[in-house]
matplotlib code that plots the C-alpha trace (Angstrom):
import matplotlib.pyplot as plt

x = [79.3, 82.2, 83.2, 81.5, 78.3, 78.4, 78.9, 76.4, 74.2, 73.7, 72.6, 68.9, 69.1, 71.0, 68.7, 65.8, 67.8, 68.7, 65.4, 64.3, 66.7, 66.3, 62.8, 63.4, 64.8, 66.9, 69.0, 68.8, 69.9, 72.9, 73.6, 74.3, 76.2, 78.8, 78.9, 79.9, 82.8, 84.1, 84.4, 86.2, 88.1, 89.9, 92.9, 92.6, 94.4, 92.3, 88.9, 90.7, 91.0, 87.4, 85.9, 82.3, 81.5, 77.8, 78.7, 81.1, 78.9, 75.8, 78.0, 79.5, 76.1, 74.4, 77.4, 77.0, 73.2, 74.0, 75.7, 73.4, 70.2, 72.6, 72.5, 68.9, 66.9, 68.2, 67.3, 63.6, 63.4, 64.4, 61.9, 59.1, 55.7, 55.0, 57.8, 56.6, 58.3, 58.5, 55.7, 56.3, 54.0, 53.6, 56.7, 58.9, 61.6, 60.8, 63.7, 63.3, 59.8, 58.7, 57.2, 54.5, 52.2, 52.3, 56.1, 55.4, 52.8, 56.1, 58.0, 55.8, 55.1, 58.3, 57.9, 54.3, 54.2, 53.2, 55.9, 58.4, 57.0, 57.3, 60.9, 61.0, 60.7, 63.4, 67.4, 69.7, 71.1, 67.7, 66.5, 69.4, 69.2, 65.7, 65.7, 69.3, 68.5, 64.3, 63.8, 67.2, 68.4, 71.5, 72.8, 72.9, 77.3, 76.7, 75.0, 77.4, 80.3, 78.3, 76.5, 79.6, 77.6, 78.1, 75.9, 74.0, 73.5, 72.3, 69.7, 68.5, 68.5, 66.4, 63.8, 63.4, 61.9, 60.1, 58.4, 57.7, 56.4, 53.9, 52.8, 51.8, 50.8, 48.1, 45.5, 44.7, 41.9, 42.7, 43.4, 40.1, 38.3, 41.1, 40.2, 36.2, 36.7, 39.2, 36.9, 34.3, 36.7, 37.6, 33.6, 33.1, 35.8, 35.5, 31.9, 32.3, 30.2, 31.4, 28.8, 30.0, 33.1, 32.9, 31.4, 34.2, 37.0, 37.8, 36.7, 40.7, 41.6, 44.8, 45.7, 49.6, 50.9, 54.3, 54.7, 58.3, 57.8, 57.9, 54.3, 51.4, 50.2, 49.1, 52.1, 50.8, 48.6, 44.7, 42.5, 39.2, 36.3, 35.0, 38.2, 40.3, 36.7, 37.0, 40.8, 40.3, 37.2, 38.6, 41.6, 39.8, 37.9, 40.5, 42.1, 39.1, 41.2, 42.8, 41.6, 41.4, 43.0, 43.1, 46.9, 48.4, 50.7, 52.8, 50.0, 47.4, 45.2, 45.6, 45.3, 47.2, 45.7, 46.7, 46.7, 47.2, 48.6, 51.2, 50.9, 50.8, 49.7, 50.1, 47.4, 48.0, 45.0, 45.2, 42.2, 41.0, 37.7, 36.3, 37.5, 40.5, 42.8, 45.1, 45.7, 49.3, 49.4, 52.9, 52.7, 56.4, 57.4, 60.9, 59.1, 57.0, 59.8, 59.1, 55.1, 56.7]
y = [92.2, 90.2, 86.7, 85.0, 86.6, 86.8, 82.6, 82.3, 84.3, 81.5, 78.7, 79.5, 79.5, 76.2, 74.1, 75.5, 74.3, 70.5, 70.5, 70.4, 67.8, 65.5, 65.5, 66.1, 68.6, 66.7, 65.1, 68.7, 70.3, 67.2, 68.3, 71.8, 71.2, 69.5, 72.2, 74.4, 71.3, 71.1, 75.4, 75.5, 73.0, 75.0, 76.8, 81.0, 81.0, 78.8, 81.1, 84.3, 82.1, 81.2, 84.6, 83.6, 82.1, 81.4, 79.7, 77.4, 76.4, 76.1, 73.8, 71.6, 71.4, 70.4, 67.3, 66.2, 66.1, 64.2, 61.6, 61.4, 60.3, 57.9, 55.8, 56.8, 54.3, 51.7, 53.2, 53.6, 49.9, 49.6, 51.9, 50.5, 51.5, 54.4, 57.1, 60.8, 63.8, 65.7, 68.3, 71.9, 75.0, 77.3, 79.9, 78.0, 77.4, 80.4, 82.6, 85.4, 87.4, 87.9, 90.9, 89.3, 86.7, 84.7, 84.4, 82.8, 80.4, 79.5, 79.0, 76.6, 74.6, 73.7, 71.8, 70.7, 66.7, 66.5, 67.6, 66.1, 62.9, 63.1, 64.5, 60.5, 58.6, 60.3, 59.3, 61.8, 63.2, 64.3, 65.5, 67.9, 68.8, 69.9, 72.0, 73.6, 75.1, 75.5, 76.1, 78.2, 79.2, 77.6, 78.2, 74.8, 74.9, 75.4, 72.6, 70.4, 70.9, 69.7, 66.8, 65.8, 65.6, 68.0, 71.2, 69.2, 66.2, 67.9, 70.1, 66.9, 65.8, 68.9, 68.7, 64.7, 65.7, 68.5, 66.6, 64.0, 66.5, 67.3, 64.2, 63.1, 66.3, 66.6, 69.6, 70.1, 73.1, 76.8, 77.4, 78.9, 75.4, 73.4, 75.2, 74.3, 70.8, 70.7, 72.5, 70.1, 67.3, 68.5, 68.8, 65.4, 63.5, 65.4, 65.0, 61.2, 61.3, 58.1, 59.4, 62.8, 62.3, 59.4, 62.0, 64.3, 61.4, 60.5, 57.2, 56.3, 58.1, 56.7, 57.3, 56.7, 57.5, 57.5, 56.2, 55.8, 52.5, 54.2, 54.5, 53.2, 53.5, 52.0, 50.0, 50.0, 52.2, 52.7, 53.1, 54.0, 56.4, 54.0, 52.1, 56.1, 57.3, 54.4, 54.4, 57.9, 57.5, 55.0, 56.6, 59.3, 57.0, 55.5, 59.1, 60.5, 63.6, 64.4, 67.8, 68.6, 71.9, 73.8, 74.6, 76.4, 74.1, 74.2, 72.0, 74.5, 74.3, 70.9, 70.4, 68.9, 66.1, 67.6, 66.4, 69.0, 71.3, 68.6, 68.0, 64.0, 63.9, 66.7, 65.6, 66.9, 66.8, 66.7, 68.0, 68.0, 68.4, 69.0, 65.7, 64.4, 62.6, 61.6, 62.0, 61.8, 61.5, 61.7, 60.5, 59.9, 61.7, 62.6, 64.3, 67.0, 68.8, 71.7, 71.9, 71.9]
z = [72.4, 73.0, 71.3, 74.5, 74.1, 70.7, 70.4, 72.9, 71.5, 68.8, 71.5, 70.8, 66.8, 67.4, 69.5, 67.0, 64.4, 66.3, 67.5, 63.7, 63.0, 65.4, 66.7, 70.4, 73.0, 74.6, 71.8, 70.4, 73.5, 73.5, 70.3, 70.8, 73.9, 72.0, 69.5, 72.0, 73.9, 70.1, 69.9, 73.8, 72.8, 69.8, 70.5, 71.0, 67.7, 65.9, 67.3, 65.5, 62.8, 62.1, 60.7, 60.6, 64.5, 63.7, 60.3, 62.1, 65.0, 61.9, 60.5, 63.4, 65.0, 61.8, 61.7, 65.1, 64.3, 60.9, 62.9, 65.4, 62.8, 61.5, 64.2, 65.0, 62.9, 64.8, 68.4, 66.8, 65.9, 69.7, 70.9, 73.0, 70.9, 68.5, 68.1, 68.3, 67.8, 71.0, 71.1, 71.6, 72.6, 69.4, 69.2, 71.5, 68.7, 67.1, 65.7, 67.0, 66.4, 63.0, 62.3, 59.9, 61.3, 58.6, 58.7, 62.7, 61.2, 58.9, 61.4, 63.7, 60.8, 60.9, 64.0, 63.2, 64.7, 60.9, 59.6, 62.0, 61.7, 57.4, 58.4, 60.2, 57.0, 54.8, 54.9, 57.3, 54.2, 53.0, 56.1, 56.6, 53.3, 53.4, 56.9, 56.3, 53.0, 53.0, 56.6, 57.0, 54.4, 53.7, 50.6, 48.6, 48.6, 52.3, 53.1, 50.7, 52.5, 55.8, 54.2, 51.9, 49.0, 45.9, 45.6, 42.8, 44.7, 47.8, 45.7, 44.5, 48.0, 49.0, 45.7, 46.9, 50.3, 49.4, 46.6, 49.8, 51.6, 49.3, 48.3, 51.9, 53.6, 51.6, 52.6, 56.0, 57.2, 58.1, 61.2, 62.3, 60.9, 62.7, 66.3, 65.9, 65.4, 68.0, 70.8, 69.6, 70.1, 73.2, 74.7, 73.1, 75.1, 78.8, 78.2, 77.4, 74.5, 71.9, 69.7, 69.4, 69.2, 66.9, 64.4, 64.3, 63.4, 59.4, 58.0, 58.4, 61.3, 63.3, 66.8, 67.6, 71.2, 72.7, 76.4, 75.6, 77.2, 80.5, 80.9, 79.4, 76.2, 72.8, 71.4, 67.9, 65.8, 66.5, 63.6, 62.6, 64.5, 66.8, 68.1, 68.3, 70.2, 73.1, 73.5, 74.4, 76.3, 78.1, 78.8, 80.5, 82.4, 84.1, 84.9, 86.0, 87.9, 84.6, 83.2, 79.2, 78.5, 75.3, 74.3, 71.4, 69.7, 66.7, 65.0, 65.5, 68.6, 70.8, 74.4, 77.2, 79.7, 83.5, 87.0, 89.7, 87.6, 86.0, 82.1, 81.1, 78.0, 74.6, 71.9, 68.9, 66.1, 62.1, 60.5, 57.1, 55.6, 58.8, 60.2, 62.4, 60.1, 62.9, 67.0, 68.3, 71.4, 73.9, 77.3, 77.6, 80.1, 78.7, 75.7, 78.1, 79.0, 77.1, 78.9, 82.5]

ax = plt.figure().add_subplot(projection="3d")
ax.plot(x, y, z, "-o")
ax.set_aspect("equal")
plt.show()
């Protein structure tokens, strides 16, 4: 393999790792293609200079990705309505195939909506901090030198959000109890039965969405059973062509809202104690990319 193949080799492990940062394929895809501006830009001499290729571009990407959630608090505040990670089918950002199931359940965890949307709330620093060294391994010196923190002060950085992470996750079903109360979501709401599908939604359930501002959708949060049941309901009664469809996401089973054969909608479903905790829906157009 030659230094071009072997540089671009890396583009996949890159977007997987931006996509992690940042919450959305296109900024991650952005990212990544200035990684690879910043590496053509270098001199032949400084290329044969740089013995590790994959550590450089690790580390340039992760900057430009540092710099980019700097500034991305204030484009949120900006943002018309809810902000949602974008959702991605299971495996999608995988790296590479594991060999062990459980390893691939790791790995889509890692872009979970829950997750991401945790990842939202902490400071840039600790959000690198956390996905460079637990999700790939970075050692803790490593991921210094890109945050420009000490080793210390980025392990701190790294216990911080994983305690976070902890604290709010809180227990959610296995897989197998998730999928029932999803399929009985689902025959609930394309059967338009409030009842029913009032019955499978938590005491404190919340609904967010994401038009983006460039479609409709709910500008704030919806909570409670009965007020999540009849946005839904009513959503599906004005879009009475749109067909439910079970989807594997990275959150366990969901299902995409479809029109001819074009996605519109990716709902994604907590569950815990046999309940849905939370709904996130994305309508945004922009944030379906990865469904086309």
């Amino acid at each position: 393999m030659d230094e071009l193949d072997a540089v671009m080799a890396e583009r996949r492990r890159l977007i997987a790792l931006a996509y992690r940062l940042l919450g959305t394929l296109e900024e991650a895809e952005d990212a990544v293609q200035e990684t690879y501006l910043r590496w053509y830009r270098l001199t032949g001499e400084e290329r044969e200079a740089i013995g590790n290729p994959q550590g450089w571009l690790t580390r340039v990407a992760s900057r430009i990705c540092l710099d980019v959630l700097k500034s991305a608090r204030v484009r949120r505040e900006q943002y018309v309505g809810d902000w949602l990670p974008e959702p991605v089918p299971a495996g999608l950002l995988g790296d590479g195939a594991p060999a062990d199931p459980a390893d691939r359940v790791t790995l889509d965890d890692t872009v979970s909506t829950a997750l991401l949307v945790l990842l939202e709330t902490m400071t840039p620093a600790e959000r690198v901090a956390f996905v460079l060294h637990d999700v790939f391994a970075l050692p803790f010196p490593e991921v210094a030198e890109i945050v420009g923190r000490s080793p210390a002060a980025v392990r701190q950085l790294a216990t911080a959000a994983r305690r976070r992470i902890a604290d709010h996750r809180g227990i959610v079903d296995p897989p197998a109890e998730h999928d029932a109360v999803v399929r009985a979501f689902l025959a609930a709401a394309g059967g338009g039965n409030l009842g029913a599908l009032t019955s499978l939604l938590d005491p404190s359930v919340t609904l967010r969405s994401d038009g983006g501002g460039v479609v409709r959708a709910a500008r704030n949060p919806i909570v409670g059973p009965t007020r999540v049941a009849r946005f839904l309901l009513g959503v599906l009664t004005k879009r009475s062509t749109w067909a439910l469809s079970e989807r594997v996401t990275a959150d366990g089973l969901g299902f995409t809202m479809t029109d001819g054969g074009e996605v519109h909608a990716v709902v994604n479903l907590r569950v815990a104690g046999g309940l849905v905790t939370d709904v996130w829906m994305v309508v945004n157009p922009a944030k379906l990319t990865g469904w086309r």
